[in-house]
C-alpha positions in Angstrom: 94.4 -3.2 -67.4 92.8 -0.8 -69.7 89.2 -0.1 -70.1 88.0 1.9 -73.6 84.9 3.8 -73.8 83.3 5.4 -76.8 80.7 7.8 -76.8 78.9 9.8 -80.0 77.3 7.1 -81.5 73.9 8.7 -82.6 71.8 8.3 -85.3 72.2 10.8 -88.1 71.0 12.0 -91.8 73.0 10.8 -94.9 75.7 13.1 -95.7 75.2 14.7 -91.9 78.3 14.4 -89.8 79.0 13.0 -86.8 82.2 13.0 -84.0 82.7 10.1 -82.3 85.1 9.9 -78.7 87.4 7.1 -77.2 88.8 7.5 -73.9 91.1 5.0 -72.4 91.6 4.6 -68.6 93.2 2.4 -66.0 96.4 0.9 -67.0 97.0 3.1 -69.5 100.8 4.0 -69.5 101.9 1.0 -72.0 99.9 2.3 -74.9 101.4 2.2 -78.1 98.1 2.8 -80.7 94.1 3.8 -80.8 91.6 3.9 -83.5 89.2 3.1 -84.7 86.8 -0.2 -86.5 83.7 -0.6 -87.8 81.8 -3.3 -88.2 78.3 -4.1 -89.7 76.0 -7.3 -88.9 77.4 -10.2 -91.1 80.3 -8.3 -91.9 84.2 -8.7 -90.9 85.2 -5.9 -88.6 87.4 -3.0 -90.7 89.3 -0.5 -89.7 88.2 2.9 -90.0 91.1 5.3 -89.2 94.1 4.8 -86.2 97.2 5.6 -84.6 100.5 3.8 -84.4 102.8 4.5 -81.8 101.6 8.0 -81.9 103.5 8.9 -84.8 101.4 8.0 -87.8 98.0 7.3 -89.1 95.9 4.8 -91.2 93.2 4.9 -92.9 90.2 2.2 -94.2 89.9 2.4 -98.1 86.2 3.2 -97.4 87.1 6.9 -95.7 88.6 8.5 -98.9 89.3 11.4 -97.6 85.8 12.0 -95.3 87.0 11.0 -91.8 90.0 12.5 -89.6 91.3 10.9 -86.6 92.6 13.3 -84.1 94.0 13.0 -80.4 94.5 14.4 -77.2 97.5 12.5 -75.4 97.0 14.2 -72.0 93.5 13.0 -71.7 93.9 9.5 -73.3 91.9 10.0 -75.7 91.0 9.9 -79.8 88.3 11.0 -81.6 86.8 9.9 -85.3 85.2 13.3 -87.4 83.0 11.2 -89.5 81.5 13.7 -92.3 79.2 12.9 -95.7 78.3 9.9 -94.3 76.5 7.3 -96.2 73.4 5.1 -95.0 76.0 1.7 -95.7 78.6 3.1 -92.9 76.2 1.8 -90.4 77.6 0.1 -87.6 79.0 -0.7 -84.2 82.2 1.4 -84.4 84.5 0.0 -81.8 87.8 1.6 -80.4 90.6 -0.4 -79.7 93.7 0.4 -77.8 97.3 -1.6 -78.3 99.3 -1.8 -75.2 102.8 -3.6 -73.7 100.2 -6.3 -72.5 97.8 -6.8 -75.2 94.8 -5.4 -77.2 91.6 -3.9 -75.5 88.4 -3.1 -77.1 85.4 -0.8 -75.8 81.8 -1.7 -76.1 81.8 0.2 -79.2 79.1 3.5 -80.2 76.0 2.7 -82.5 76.1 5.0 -85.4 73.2 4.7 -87.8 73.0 6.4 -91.0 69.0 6.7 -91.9 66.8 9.3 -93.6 
């Protein structure tokens, strides 16, 4: 099995950036995609920005251009450069990881955008 952990959730300024980090362990030889979801009490869960097979990237029509999703394949790991950041992008920002046997989600890192 795989086990996700983020970590960089913080709180932070509007417009002030913040990097978040996923690292995947355990079973972890079967993975095929991480990224990256957002969601906000009372809202659906959204994707924010991730890989597919390794080879190319998506991103939520919220980002327009702010965010970049970046990896490290040795280390199991992806990372979300969140910059201009508005106080709406609140939320639990969860990373997910696809694998031969199924999704896996982490806990998820609190990011909250306040002045």
């Amino acid at each position: 099995q795989v086990q996700v952990v983020e970590t960089g959730g913080d709180l932070v300024q509007p417009g002030g950036s913040l990097r978040l980090s996923c690292v995947a362990s355990g079973d972890t030889v079967g993975i095929y995609a991480m990224g990256w979801y957002r969601q906000a009490p009372g809202k659906q869960r959204e994707l924010a920005a991730g890989f597919s097979g390794y080879r190319s990237t998506n991103y939520g029509d919220f980002v327009k251009g702010r965010f970049i999703i970046s990896r490290d394949t040795a280390k199991n790991t992806v990372y979300l450069e969140m910059n201009s950041l508005l106080t709406e992008e609140s939320a639990l920002y969860l990373c997910y990881v696809d694998s031969n046997h199924g999704p896996h989600w982490g806990p998820g890192a609190q990011v909250t955008v306040s002045s």
